[in-house]
Biopython code that builds the backbone (N, CA, C, O; Angstrom):
import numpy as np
from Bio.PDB.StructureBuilder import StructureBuilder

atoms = [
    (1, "UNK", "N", (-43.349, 3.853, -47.255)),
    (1, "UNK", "CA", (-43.986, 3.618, -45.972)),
    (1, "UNK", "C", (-45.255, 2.820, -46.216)),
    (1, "UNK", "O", (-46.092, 3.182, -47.043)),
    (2, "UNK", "N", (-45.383, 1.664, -45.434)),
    (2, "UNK", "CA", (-46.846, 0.932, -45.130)),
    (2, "UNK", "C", (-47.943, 0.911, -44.016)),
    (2, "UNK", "O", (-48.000, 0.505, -42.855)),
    (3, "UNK", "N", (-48.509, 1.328, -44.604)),
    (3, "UNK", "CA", (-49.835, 1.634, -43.114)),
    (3, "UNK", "C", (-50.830, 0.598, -43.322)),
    (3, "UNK", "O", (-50.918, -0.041, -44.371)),
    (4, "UNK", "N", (-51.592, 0.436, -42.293)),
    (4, "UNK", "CA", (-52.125, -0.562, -42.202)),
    (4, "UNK", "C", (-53.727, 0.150, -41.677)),
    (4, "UNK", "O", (-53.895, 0.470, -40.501)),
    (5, "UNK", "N", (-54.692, 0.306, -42.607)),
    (5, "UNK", "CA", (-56.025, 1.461, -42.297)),
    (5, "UNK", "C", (-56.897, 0.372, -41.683)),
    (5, "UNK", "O", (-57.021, -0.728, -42.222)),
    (6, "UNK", "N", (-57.612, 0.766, -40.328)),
    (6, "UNK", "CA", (-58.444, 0.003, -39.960)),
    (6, "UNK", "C", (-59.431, 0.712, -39.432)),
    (6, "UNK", "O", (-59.398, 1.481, -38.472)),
    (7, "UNK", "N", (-61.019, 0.161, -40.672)),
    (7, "UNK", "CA", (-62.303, 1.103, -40.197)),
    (7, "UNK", "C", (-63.103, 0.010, -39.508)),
    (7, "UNK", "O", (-62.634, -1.128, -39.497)),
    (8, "UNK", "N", (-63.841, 0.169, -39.145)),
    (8, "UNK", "CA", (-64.540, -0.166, -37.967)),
    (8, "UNK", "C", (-65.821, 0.407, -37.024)),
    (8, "UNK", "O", (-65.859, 1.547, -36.559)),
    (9, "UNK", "N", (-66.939, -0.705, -36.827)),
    (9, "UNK", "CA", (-68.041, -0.336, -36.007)),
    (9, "UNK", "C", (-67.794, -0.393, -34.624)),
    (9, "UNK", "O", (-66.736, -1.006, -34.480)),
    (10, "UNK", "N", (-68.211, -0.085, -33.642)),
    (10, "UNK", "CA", (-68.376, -0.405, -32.432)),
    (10, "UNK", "C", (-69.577, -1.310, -32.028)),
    (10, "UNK", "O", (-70.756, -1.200, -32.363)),
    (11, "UNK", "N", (-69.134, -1.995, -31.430)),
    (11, "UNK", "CA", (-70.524, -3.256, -30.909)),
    (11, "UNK", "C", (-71.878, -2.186, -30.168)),
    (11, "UNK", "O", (-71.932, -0.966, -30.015)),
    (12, "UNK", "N", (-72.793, -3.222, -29.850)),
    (12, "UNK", "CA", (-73.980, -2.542, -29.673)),
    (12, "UNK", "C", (-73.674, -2.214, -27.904)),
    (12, "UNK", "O", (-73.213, -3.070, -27.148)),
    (13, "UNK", "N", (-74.048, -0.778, -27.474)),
    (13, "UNK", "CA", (-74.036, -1.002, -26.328)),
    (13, "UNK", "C", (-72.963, 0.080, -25.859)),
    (13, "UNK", "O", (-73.194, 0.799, -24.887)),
    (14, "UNK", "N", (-71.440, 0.188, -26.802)),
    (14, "UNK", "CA", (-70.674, 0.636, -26.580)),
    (14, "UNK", "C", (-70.331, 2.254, -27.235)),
    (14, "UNK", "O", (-70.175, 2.258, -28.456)),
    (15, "UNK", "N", (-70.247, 3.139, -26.775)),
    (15, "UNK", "CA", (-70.406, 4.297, -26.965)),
    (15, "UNK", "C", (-68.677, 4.846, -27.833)),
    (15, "UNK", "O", (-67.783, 4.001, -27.892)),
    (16, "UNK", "N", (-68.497, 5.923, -28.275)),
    (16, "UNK", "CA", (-67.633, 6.668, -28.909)),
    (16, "UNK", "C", (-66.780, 7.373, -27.661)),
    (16, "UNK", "O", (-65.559, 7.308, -27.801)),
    (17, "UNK", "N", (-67.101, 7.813, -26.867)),
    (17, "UNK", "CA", (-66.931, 8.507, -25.898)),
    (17, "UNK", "C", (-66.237, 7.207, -25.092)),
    (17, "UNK", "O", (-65.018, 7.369, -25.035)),
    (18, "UNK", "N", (-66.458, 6.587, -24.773)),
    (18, "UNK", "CA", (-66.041, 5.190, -23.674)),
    (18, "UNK", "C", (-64.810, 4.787, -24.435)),
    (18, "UNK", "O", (-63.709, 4.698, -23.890)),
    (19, "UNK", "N", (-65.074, 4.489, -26.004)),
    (19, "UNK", "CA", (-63.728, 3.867, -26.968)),
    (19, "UNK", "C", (-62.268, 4.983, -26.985)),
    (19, "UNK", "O", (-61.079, 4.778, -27.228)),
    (20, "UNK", "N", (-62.998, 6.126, -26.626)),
    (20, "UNK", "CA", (-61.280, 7.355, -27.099)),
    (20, "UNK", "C", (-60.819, 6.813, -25.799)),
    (20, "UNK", "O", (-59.634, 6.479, -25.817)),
    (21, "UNK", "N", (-61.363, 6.658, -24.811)),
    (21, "UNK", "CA", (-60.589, 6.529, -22.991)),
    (21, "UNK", "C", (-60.226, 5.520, -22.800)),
    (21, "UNK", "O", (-59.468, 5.414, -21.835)),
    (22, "UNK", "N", (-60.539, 4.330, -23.548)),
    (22, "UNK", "CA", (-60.422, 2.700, -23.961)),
    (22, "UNK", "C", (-59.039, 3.004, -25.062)),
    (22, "UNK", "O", (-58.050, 2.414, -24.626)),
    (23, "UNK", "N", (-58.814, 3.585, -26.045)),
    (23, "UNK", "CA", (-58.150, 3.500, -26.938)),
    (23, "UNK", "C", (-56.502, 4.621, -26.382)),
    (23, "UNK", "O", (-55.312, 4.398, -26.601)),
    (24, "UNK", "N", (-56.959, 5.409, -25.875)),
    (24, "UNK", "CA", (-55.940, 5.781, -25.078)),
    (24, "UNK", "C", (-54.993, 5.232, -24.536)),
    (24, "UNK", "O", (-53.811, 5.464, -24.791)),
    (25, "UNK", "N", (-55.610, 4.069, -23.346)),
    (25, "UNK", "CA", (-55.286, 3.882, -22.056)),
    (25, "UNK", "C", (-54.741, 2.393, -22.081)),
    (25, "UNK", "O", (-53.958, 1.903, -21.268)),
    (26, "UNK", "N", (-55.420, 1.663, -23.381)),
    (26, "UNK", "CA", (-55.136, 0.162, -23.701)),
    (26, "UNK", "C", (-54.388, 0.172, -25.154)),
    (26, "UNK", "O", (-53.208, -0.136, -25.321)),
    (27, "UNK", "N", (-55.439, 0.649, -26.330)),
    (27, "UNK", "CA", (-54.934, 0.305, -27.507)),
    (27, "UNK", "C", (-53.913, 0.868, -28.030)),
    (27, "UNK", "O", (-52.951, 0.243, -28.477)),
    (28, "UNK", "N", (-54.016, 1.971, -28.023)),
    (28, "UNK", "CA", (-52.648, 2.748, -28.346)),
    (28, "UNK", "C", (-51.294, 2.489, -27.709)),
    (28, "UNK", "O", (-50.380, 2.231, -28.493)),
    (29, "UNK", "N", (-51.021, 2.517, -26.398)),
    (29, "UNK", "CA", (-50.185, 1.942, -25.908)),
    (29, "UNK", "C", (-49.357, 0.459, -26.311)),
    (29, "UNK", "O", (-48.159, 0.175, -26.279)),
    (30, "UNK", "N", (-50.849, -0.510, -26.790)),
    (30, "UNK", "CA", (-50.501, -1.446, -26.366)),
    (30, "UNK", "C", (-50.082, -1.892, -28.188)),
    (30, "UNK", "O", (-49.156, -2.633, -28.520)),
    (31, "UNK", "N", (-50.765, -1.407, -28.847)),
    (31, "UNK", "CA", (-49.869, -1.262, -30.535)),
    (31, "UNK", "C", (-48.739, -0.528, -30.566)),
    (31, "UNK", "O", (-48.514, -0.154, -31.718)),
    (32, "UNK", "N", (-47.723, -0.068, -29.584)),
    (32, "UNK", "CA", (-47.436, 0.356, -29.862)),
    (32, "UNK", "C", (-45.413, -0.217, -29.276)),
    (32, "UNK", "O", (-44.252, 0.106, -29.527)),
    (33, "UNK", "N", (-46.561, -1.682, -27.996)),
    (33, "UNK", "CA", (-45.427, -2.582, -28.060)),
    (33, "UNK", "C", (-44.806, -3.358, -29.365)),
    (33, "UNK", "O", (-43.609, -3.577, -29.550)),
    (34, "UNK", "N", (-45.828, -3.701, -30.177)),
    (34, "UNK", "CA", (-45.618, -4.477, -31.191)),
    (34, "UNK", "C", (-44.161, -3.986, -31.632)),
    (34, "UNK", "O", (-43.766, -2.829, -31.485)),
    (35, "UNK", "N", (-43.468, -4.960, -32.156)),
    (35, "UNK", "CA", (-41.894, -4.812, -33.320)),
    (35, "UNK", "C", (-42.236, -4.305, -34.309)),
    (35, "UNK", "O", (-41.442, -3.450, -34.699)),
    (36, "UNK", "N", (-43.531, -4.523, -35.227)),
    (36, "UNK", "CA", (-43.949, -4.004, -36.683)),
    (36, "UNK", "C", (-44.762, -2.869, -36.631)),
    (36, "UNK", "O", (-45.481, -2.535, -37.572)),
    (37, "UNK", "N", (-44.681, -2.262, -35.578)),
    (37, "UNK", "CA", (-45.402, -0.856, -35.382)),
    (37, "UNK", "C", (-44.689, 0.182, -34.850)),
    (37, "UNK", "O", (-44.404, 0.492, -33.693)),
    (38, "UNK", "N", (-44.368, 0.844, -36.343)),
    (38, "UNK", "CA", (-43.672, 2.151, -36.120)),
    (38, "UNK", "C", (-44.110, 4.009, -35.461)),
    (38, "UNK", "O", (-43.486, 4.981, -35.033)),
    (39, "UNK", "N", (-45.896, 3.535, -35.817)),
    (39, "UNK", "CA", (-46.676, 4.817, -35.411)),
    (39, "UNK", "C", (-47.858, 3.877, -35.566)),
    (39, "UNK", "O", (-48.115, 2.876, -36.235)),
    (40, "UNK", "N", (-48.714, 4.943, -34.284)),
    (40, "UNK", "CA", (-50.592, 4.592, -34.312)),
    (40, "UNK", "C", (-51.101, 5.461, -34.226)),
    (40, "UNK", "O", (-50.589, 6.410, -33.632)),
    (41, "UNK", "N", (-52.396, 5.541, -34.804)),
    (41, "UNK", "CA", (-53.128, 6.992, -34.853)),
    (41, "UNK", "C", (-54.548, 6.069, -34.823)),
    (41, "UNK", "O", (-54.761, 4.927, -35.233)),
    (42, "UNK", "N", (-55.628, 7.286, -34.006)),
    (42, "UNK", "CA", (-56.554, 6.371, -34.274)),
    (42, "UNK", "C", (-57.790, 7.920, -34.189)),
    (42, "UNK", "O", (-57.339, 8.981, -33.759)),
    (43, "UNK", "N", (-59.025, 7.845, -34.564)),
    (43, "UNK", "CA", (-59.794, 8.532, -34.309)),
    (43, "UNK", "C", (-61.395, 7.919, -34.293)),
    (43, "UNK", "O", (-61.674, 6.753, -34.569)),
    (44, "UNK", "N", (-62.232, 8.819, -33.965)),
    (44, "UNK", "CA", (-63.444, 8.796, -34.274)),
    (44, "UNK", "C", (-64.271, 9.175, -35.302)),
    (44, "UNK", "O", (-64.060, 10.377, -35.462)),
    (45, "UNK", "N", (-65.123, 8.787, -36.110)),
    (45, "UNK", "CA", (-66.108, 9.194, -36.696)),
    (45, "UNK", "C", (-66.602, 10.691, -36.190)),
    (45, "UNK", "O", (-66.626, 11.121, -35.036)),
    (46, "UNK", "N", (-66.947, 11.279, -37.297)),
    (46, "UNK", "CA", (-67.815, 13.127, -36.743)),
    (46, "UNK", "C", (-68.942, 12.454, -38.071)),
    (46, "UNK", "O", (-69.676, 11.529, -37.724)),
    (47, "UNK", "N", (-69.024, 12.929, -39.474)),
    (47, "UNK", "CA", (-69.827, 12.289, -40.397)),
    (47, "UNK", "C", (-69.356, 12.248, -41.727)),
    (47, "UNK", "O", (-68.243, 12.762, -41.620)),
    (48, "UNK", "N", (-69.515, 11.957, -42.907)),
    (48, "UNK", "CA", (-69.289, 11.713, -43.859)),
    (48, "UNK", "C", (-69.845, 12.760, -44.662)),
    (48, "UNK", "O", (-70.993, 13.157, -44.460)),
    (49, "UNK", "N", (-68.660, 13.525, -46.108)),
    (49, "UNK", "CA", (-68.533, 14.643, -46.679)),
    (49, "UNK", "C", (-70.208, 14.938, -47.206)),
    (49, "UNK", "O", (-70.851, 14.161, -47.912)),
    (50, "UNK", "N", (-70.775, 16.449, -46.585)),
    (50, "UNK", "CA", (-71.903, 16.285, -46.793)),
    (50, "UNK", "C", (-72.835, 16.402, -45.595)),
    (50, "UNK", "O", (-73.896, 17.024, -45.654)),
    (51, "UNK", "N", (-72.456, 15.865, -44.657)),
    (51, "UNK", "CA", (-72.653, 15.796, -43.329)),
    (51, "UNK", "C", (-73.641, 14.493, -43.251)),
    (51, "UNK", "O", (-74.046, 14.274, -42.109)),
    (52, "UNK", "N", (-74.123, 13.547, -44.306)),
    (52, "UNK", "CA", (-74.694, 12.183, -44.177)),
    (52, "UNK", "C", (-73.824, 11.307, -42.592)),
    (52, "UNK", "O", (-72.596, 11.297, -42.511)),
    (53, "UNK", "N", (-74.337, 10.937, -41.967)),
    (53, "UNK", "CA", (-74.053, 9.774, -40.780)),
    (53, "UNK", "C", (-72.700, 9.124, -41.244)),
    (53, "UNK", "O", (-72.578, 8.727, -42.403)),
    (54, "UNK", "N", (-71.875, 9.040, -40.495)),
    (54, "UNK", "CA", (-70.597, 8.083, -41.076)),
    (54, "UNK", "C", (-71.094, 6.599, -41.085)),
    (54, "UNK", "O", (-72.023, 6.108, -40.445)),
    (55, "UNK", "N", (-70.294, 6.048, -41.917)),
    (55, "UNK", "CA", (-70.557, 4.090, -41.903)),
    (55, "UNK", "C", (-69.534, 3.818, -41.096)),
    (55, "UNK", "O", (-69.742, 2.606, -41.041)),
    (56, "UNK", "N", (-68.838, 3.933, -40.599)),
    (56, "UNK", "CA", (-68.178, 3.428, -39.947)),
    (56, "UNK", "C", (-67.586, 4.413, -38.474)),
    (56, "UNK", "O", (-67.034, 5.499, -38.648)),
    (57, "UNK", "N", (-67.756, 3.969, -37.413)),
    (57, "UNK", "CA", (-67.369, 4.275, -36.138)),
    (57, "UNK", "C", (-66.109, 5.080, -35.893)),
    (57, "UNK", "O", (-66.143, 6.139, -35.268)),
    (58, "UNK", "N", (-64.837, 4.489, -36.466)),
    (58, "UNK", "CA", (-63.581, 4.747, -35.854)),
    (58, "UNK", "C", (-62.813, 4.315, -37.052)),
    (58, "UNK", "O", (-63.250, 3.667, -38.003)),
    (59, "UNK", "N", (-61.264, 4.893, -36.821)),
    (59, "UNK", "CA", (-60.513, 4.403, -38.197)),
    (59, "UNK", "C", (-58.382, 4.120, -37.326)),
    (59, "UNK", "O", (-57.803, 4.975, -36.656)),
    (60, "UNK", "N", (-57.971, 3.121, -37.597)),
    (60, "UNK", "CA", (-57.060, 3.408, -36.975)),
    (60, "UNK", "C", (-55.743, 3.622, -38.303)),
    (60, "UNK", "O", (-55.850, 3.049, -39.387)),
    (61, "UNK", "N", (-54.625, 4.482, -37.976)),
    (61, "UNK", "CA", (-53.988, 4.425, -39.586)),
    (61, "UNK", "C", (-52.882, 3.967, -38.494)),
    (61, "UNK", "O", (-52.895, 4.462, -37.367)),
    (62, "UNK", "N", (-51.651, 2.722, -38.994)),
    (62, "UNK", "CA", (-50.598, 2.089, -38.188)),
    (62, "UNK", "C", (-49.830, 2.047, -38.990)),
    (62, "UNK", "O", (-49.877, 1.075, -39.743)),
    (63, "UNK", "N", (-48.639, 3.208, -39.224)),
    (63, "UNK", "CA", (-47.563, 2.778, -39.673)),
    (63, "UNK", "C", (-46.778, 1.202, -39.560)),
    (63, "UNK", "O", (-46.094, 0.920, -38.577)),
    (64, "UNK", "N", (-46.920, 0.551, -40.341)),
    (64, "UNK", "CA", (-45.983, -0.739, -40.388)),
    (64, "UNK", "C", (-44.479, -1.106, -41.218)),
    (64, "UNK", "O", (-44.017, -0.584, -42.233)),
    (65, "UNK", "N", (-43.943, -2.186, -40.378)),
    (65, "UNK", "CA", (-42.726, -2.633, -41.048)),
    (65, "UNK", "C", (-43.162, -3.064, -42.357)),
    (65, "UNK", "O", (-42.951, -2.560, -43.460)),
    (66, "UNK", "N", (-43.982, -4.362, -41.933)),
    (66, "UNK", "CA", (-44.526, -4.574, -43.182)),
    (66, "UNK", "C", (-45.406, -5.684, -42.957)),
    (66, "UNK", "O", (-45.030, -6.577, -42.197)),
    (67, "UNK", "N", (-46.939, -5.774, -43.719)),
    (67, "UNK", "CA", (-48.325, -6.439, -43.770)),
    (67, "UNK", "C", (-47.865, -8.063, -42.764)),
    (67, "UNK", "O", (-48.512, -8.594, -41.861)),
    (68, "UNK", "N", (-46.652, -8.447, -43.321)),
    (68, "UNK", "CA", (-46.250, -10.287, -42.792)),
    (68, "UNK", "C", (-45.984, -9.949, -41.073)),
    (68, "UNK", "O", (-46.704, -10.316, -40.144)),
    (69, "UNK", "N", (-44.852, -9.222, -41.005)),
    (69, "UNK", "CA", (-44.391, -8.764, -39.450)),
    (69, "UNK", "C", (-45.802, -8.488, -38.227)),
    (69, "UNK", "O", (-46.060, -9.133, -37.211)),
    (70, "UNK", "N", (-46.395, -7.486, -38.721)),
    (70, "UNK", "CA", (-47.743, -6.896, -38.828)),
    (70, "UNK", "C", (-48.601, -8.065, -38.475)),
    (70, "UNK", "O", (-48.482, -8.100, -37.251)),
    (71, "UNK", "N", (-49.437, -9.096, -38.832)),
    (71, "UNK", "CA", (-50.106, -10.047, -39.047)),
    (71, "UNK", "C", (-48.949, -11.145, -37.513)),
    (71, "UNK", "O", (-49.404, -11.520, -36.432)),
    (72, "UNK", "N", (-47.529, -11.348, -38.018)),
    (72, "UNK", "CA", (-47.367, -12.644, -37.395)),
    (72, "UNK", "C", (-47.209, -11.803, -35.377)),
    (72, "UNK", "O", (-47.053, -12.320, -34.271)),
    (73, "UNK", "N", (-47.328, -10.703, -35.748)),
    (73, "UNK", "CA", (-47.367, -10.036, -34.358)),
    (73, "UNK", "C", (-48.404, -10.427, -33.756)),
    (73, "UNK", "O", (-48.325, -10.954, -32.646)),
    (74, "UNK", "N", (-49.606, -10.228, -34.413)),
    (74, "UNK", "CA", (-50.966, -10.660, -34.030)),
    (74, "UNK", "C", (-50.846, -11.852, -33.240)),
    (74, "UNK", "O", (-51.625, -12.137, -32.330)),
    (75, "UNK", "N", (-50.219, -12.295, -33.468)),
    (75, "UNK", "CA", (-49.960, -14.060, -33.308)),
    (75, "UNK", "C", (-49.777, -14.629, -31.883)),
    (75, "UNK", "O", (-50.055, -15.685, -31.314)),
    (76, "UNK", "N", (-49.188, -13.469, -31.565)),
    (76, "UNK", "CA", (-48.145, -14.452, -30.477)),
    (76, "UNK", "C", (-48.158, -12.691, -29.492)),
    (76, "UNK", "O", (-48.001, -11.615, -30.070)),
    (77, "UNK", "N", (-48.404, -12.854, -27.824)),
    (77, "UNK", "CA", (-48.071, -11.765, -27.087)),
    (77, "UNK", "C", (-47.261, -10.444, -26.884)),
    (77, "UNK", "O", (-46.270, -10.671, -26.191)),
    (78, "UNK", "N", (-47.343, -9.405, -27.187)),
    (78, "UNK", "CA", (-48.777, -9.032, -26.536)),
    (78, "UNK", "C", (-49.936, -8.816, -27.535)),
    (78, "UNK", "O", (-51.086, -8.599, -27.154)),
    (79, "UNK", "N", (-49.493, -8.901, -29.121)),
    (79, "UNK", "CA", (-50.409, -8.110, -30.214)),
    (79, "UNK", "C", (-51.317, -9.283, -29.961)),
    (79, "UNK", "O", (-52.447, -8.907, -30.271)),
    (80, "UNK", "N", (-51.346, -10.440, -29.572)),
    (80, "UNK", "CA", (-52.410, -11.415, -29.357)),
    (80, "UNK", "C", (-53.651, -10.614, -28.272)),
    (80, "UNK", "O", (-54.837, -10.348, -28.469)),
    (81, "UNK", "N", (-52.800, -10.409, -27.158)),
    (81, "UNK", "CA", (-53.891, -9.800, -26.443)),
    (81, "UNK", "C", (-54.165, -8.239, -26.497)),
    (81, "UNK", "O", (-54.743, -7.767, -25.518)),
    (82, "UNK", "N", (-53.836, -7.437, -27.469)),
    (82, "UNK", "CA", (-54.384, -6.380, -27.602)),
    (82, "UNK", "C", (-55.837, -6.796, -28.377)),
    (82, "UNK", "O", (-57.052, -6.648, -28.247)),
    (83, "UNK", "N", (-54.615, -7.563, -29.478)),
    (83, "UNK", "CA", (-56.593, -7.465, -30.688)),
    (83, "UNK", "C", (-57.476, -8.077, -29.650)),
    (83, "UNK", "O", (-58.653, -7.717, -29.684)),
    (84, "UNK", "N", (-57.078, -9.042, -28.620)),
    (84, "UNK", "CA", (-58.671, -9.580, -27.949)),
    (84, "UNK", "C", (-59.102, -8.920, -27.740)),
    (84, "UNK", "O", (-60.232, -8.842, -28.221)),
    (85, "UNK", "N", (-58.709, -8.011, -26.989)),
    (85, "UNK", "CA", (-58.993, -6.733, -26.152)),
    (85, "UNK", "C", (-60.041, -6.109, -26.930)),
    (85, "UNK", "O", (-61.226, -6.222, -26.616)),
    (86, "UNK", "N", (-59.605, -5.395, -28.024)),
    (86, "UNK", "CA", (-60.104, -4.610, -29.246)),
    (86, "UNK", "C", (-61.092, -5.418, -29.531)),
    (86, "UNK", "O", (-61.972, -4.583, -29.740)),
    (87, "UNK", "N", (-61.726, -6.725, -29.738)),
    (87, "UNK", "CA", (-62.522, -7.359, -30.608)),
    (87, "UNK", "C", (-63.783, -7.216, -29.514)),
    (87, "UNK", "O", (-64.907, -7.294, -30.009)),
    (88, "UNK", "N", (-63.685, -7.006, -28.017)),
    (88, "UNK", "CA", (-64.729, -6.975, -27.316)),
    (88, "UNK", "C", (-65.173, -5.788, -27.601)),
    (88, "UNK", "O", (-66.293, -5.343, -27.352)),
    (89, "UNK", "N", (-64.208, -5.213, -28.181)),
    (89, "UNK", "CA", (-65.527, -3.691, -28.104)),
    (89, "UNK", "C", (-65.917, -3.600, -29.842)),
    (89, "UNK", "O", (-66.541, -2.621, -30.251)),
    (90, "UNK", "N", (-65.516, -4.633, -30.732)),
    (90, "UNK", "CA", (-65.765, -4.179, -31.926)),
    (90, "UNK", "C", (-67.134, -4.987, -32.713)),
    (90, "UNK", "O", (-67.528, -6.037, -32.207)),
    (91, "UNK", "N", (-67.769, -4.489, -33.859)),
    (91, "UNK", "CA", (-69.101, -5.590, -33.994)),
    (91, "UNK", "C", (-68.385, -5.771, -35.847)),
    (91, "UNK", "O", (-68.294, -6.889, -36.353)),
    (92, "UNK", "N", (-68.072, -4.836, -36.402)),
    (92, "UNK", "CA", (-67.284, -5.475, -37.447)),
    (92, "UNK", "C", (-66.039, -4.573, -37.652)),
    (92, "UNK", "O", (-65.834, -3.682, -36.827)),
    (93, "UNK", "N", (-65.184, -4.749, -38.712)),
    (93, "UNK", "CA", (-64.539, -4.368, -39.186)),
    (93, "UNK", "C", (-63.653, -4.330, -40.655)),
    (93, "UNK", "O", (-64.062, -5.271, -41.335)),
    (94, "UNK", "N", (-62.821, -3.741, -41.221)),
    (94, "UNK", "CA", (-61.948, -4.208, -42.437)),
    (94, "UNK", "C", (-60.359, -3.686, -41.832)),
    (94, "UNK", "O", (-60.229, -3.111, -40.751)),
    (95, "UNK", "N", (-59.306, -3.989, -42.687)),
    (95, "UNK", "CA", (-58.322, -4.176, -42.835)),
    (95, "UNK", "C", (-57.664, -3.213, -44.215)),
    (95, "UNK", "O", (-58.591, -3.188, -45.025)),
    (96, "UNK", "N", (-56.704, -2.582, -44.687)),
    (96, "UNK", "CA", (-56.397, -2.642, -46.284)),
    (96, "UNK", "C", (-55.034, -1.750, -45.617)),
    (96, "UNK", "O", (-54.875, -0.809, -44.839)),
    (97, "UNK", "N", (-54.035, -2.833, -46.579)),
    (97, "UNK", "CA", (-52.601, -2.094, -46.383)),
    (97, "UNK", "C", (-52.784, -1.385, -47.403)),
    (97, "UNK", "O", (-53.576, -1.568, -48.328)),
    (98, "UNK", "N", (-51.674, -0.150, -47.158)),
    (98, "UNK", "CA", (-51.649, 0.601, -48.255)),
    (98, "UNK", "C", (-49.882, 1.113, -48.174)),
    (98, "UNK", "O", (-49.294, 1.387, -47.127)),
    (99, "UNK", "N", (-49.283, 1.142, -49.564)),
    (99, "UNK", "CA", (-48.105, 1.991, -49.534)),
    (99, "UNK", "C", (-48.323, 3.734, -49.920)),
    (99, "UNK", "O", (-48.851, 4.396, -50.813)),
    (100, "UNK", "N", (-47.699, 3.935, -48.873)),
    (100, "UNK", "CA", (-47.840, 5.548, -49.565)),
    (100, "UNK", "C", (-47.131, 5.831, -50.570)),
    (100, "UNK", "O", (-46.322, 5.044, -51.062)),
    (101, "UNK", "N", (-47.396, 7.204, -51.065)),
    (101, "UNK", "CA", (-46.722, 7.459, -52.192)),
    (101, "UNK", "C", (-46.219, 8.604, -51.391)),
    (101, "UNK", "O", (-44.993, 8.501, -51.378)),
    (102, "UNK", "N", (-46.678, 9.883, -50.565)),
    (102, "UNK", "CA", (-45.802, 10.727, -50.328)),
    (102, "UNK", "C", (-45.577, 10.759, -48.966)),
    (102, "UNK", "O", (-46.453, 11.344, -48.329)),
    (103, "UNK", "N", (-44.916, 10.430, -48.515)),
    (103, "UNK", "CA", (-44.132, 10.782, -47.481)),
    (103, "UNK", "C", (-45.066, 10.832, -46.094)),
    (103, "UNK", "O", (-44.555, 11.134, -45.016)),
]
sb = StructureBuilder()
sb.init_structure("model")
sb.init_model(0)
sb.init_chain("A")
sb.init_seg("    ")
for serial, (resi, resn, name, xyz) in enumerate(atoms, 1):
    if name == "N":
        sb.init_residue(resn, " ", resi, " ")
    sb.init_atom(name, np.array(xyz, "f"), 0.0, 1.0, " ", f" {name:<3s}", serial, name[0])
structure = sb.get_structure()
């Protein structure tokens, strides 16, 4: 199995609370038209082990077909207009496929 981990800030302005009712109602749904998306999961930040402030906002884990499918979805409607969607509320982010090992 390939997932596709995506951590992420929220832009200035935009709250945690506003993104779960945003991510509900748009993103999840709307990853979930994609062909190369088999599962979406997404959450919020609480803090980092220790209880230090998290670095990063939100994390989404997306089961994928695979990284190429994934990417050329982006491309072309609707995964074109989800990520727009997503990029207004985001100030940075990363990317990293990963294969699992168990199940």
């Amino acid at each position: 199995m390939i997932v596709a981990v995506t951590m992420f800030r929220l832009d200035s302005g935009r709250t945690l609370d506003d993104y779960e009712r945003f991510s509900r109602e748009i993103i999840g749904p709307g990853m979930l038209e994609l062909p190369s998306v088999l599962a979406f999961r997404d959450g919020t930040a609480r803090c980092q082990m220790g209880g230090e402030p998290a670095v990063w906002d939100g994390l989404e884990v997306i089961e994928i077909s695979s990284p190429e499918e994934f990417e050329a979805d982006h491309e072309v409607v609707p995964g074109k207009d989800v990520a727009a969607r997503w990029m207004d509320w985001i100030d940075t982010f990363e990317v990293t496929y990963f294969e699992m090992i168990h199940g």
